[in-house]
N, C-alpha and C positions, 0 to 999 in steps of 0.2 A: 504494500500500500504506500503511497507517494502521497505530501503533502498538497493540496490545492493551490495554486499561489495566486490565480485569476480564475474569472471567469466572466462570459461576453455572452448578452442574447443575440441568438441567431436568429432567422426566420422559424422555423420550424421547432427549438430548441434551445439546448445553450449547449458552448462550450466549454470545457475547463483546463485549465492549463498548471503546468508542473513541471520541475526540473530532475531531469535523470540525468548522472556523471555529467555534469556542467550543461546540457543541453536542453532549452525547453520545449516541452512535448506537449501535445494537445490530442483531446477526444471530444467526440460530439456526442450528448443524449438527445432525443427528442423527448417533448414532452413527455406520451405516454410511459417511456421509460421511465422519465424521474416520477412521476405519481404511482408506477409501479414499487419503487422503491422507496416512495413512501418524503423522497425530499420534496422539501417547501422550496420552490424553483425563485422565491424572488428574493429569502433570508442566502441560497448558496450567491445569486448575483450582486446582492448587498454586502455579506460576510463569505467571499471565500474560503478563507482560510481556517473556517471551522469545520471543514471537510477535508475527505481524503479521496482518494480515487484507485484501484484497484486495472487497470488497462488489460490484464490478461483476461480478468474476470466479464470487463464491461460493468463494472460497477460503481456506486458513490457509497461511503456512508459518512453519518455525523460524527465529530471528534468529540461532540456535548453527551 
């Protein structure tokens, strides 16, 4: 799991963003995904960094 460091609304979604060995990385959810998983889409685009993201899995969850 990798710390969230941004994140941007999309059209369809949001994206979040995170640094792997000096590099940052980005994945997209669409909505349905994040209400599947249960995230508040406008507290991760307000407070990033109280999340994490998991990129193998396709996942988010909260650090609260």
């Amino acid at each position: 799991m990798q710390d969230i460091i941004g994140s941007k609304k999309m059209e369809n979604g949001i994206v979040v963003f995170w640094e792997e060995k000096g590099k940052k990385k980005d994945e997209s959810f669409n909505y349905a995904e994040l209400i599947d998983m249960k995230i508040n889409t406008l507290d991760l685009l307000d407070h990033p960094k109280s999340y994490k993201v998991d990129s193998a899995a396709h996942v988010i969850i909260s650090k609260k």
